[in-house]
C-alpha positions as CSV (number, residue, x, y, z in Angstrom):
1,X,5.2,12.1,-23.1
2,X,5.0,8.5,-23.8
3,X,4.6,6.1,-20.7
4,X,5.0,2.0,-21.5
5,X,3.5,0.6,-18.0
6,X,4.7,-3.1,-17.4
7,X,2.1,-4.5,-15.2
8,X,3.2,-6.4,-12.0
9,X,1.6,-10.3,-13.6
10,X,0.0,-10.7,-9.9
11,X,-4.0,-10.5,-9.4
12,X,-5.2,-9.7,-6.0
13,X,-4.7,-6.1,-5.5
14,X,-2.6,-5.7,-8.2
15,X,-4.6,-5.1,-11.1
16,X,-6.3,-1.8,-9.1
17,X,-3.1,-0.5,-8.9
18,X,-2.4,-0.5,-11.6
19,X,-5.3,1.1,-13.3
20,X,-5.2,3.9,-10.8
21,X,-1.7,4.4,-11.9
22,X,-2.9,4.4,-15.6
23,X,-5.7,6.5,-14.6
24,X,-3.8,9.0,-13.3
25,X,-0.9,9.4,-16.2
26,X,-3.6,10.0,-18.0
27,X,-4.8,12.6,-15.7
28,X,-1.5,14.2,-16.7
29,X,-2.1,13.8,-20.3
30,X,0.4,11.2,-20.7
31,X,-0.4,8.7,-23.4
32,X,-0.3,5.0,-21.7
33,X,0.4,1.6,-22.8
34,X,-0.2,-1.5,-20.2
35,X,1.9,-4.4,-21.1
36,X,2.4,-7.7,-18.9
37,X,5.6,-8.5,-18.2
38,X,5.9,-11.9,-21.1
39,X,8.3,-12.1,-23.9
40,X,6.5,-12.5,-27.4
41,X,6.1,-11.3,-30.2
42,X,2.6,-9.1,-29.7
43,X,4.4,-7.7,-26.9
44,X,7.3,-6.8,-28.8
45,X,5.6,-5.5,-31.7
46,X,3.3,-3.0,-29.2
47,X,6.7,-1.4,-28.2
48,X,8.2,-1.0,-31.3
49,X,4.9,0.3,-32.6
50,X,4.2,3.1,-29.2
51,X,8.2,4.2,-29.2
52,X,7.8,5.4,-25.5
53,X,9.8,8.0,-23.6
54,X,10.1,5.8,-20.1
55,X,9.1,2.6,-19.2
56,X,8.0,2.1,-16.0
57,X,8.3,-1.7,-14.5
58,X,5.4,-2.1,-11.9
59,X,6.8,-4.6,-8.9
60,X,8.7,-6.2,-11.2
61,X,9.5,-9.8,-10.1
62,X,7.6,-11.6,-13.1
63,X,9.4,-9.4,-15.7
64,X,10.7,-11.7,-18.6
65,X,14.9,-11.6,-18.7
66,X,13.9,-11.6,-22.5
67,X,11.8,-8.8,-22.3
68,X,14.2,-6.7,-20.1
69,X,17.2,-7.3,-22.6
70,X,14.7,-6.2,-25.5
71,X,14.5,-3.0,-23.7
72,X,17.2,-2.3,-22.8
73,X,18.9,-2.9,-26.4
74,X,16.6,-0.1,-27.4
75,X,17.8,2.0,-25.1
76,X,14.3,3.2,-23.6
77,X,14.7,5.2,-20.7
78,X,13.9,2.3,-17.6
79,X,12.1,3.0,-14.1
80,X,11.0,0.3,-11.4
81,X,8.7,0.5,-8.8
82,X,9.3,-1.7,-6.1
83,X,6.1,-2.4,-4.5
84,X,7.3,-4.8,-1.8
85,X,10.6,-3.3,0.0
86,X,11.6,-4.9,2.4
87,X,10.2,-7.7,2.5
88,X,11.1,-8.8,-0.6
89,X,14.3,-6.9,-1.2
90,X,16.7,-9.9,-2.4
91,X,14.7,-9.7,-5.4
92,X,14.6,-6.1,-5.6
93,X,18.6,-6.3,-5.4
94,X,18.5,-8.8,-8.4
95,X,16.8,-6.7,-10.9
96,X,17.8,-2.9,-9.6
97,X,20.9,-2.9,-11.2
98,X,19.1,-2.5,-15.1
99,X,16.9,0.1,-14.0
100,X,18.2,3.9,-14.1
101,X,14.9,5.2,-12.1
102,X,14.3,3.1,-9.0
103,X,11.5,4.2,-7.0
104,X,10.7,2.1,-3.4
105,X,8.0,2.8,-1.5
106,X,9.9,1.8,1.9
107,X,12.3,4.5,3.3
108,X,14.7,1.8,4.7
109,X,14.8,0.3,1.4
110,X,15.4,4.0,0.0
111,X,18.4,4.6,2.1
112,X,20.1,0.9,0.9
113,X,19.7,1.9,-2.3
114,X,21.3,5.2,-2.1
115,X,23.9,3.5,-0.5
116,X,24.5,1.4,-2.9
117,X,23.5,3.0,-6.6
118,X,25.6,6.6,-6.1
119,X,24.7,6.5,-10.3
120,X,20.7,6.0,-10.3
121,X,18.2,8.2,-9.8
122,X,16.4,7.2,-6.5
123,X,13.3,8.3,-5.0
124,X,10.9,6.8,-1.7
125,X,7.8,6.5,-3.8
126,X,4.9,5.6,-1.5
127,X,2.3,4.1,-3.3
128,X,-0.9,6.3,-3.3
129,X,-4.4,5.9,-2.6
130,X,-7.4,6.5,-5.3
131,X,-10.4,8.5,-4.3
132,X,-12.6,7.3,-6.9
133,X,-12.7,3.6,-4.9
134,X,-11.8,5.0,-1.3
135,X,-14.6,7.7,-0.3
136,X,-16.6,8.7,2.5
137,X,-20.4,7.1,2.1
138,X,-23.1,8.6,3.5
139,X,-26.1,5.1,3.1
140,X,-24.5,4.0,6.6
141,X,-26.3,5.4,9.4
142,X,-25.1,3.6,12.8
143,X,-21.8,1.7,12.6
144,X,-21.6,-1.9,12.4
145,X,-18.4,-3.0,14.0
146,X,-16.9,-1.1,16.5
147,X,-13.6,-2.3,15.5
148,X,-12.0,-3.4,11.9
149,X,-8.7,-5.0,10.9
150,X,-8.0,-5.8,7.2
151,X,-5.5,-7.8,5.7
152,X,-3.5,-10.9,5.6
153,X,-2.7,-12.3,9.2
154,X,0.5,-11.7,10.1
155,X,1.7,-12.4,13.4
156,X,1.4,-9.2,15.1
157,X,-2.1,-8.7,13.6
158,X,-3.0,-12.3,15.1
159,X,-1.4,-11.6,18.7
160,X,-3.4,-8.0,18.4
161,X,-6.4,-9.7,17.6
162,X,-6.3,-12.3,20.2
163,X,-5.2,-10.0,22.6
164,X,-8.2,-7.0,22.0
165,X,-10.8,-10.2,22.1
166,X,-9.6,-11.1,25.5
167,X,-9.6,-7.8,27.3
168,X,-12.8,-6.0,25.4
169,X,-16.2,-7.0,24.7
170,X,-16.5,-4.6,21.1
171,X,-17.5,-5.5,17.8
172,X,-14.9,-7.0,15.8
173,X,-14.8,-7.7,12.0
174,X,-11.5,-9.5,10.5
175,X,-10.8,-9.8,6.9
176,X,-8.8,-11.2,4.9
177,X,-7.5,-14.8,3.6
178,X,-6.6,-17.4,6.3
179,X,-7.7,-15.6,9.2
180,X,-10.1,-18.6,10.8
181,X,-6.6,-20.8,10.6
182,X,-5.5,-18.6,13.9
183,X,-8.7,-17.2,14.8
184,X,-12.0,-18.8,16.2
185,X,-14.8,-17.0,15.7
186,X,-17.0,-19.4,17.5
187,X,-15.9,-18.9,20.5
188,X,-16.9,-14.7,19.8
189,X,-20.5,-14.2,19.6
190,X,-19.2,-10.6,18.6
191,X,-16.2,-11.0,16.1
192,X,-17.2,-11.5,12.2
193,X,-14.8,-13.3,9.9
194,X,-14.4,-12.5,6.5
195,X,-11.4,-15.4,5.7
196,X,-10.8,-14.1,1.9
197,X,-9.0,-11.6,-0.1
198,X,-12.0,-8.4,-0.3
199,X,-12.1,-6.5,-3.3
200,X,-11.2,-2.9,-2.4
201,X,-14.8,-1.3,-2.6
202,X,-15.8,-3.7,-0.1
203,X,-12.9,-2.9,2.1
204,X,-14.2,0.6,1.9
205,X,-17.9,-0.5,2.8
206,X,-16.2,-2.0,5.6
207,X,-13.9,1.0,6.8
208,X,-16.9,3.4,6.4
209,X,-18.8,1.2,8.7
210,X,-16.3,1.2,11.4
211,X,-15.5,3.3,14.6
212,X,-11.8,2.1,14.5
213,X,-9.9,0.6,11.7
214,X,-6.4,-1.2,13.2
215,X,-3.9,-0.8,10.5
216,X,-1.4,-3.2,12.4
217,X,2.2,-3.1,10.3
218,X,3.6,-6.5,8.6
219,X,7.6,-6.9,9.9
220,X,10.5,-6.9,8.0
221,X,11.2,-10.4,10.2
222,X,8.6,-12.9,9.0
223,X,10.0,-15.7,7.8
224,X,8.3,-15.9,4.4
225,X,10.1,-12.6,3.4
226,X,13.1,-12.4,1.5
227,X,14.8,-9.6,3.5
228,X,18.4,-11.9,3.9
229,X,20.1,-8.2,4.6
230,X,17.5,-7.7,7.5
231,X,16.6,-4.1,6.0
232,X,14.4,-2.8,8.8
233,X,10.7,-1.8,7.3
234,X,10.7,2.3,8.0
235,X,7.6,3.2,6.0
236,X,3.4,3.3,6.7
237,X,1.8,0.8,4.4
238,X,-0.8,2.1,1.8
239,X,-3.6,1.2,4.1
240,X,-2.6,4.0,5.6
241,X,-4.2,6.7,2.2
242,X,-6.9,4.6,1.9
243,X,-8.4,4.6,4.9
244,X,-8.2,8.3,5.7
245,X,-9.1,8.7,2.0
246,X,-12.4,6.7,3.2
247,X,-13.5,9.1,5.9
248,X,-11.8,6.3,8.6
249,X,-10.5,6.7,11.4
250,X,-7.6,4.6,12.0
251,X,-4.9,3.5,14.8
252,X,-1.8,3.2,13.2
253,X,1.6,0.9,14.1
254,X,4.2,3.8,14.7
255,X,6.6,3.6,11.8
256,X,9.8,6.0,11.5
257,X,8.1,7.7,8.0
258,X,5.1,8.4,9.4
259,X,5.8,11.9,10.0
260,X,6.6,12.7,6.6
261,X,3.4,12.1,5.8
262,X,1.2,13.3,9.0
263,X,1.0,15.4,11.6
264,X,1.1,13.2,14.7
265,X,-1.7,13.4,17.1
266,X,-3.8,15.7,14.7
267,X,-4.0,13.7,11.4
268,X,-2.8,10.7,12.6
269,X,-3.0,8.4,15.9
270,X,0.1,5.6,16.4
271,X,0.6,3.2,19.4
272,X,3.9,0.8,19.6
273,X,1.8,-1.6,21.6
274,X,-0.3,-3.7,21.9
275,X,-1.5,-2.4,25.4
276,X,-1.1,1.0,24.1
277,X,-3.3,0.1,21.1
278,X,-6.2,-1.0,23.8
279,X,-5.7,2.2,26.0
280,X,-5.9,4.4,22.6
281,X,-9.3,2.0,21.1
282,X,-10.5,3.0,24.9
283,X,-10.3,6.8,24.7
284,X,-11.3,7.3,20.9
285,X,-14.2,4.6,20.7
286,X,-16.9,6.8,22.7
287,X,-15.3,9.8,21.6
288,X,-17.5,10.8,17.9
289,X,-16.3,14.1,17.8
290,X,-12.7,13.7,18.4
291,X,-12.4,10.9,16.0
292,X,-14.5,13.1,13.2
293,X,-12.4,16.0,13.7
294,X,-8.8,14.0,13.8
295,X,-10.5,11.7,10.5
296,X,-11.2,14.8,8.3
297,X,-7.6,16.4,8.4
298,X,-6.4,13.2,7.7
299,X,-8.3,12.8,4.6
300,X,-7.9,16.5,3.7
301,X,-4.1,15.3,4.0
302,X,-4.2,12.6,1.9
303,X,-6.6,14.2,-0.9
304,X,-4.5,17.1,-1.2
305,X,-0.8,15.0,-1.1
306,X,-1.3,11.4,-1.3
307,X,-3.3,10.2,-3.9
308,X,-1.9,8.4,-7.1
309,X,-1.9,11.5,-9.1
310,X,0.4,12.9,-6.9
311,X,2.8,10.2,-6.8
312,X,2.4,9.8,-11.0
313,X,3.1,13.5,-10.8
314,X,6.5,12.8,-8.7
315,X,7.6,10.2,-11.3
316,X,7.2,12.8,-14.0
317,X,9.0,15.9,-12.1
318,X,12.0,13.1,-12.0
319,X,12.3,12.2,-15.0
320,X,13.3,16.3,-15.9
């Protein structure tokens, strides 16, 4: 089989993703090309010369009309994986209807789109972590932070921050772009600030170095989205594989999927506040053993069902 990936056009995380993705079609012994998403004539000429047997559109928003109208007058068998459901769903809506595979990796998205494509083959597609980047490491003796929180500063990751700063005196490292806008560090001794995008095997440095990794949940209500339908987000992020893949162990925002993908309470630990998120970083941050013993199933979880392999090897069993 013959897989023409169409890369997402975005840098930042985007570029790992995709190469895991490559790395694991070829895993299956599927023969790869990466194209961006531009109309020309190199482009052109690398399809006509690779004749695929799916395309698969990665995100999709920068996807040339031109290219997409090439592709379709070829008749190549066309999948999209939407990357960023809900939040950006009004542009999901705008290119779903060329696609016959759509795969989303939020369930409420899922459920809109069965709703309304009765004719297209629709599957929740979370993305997947990579072991070869997320892994336990064994260099780190003693734990530097007591608590970690990685990613972009949404609201409820702000008001979470501000609010375990105020009540606790622990160890606290932030990362992530913009995060000294609404946070200042200066005031705690005890809080480090990394205020950039980290490359992923940095982020894993960071998890394996933690007691606690926060994985706080972005809402389908921020008002840079483009959610105009209101499509309530029902699905754990991908923070979610990578950190257990790391050896982490995290407190997770409860999300309606989650138990599709853990057992709750013995893979997995969710609070649905923010005083519930303090009570829970209270009970587990003394506690080694528990936290080893609860941090191990959850990566024996994710190794065994959620890496990209397995989500490459979902796309495949669809397309028969």
């Amino acid at each position: 089989m013959k897989f023409l990936l169409i890369s997402s056009g975005y840098l930042g995380i985007y570029p790992y993703l995709e190469q895991s993705i490559s790395d694991a079609l070829l895993a299956h012994n599927v023969s790869i090309k990466m194209i961006t998403p531009n109309y020309n004539l190199d482009i052109l000429e690398q399809i006509e010369s690779f004749q695929p047997d799916f395309v698969l559109t990665f995100a999709g928003y920068n996807l040339q009309q031109k290219l997409l109208q090439f592709l379709k007058q070829k008749k190549f068998t066309l999948g999209i994986w939407f990357t960023e459901d809900p939040f950006y769903i009004d542009e999901s809506i705008r290119l779903a209807e060329e696609f016959q595979y759509i795969f989303t990796i939020d369930l409420g998205a899922y459920e809109y789109y069965r709703k309304k494509y009765n004719s297209k083959k629709i599957l929740h597609l979370p993305l997947g972590t990579d072991q070869s980047i997320y892994y336990p490491t064994t260099s780190q003796k003693d734990y530097l932070f007591d608590l970690c929180l990685i990613g972009y500063p949404y609201p409820e990751r702000i008001q979470l921050a501000n609010y375990i700063l105020e009540q606790t005196p622990y160890k606290f490292v932030l990362g992530g772009p913009l995060w000294r806008r609404f946070i200042n560090s200066q005031n705690h001794q005890r809080l480090f600030v990394i205020n950039k995008w980290i490359e992923p095997k940095k982020v894993n440095q960071l998890y394996c170095s933690s007691k606690i990794i926060l994985n706080s949940h972005r809402s389908p209500y921020f008002y840079k989205n483009k959610n105009t339908l209101g499509i309530e987000s029902k699905s754990i992020n991908v923070r979610t594989f990578d950190v257990a893949a790391s050896g982490g162990f995290q407190l997770l925002s409860a999300k309606p999927d989650t138990v599709l993908h853990f057992d709750l309470g013995k893979e997995i630990i969710c609070y649905s506040t923010d005083e519930e998120c303090l009570k829970l970083i209270q009970q587990f941050l003394n506690n080694d053993q528990e936290r080893t013993n609860i941090s191990k199933k959850a990566m024996e979880k994710v190794l065994n069902c959620h890496t990209f392999f397995h989500r490459v090897e979902n796309i495949i069993n669809s397309l028969s």
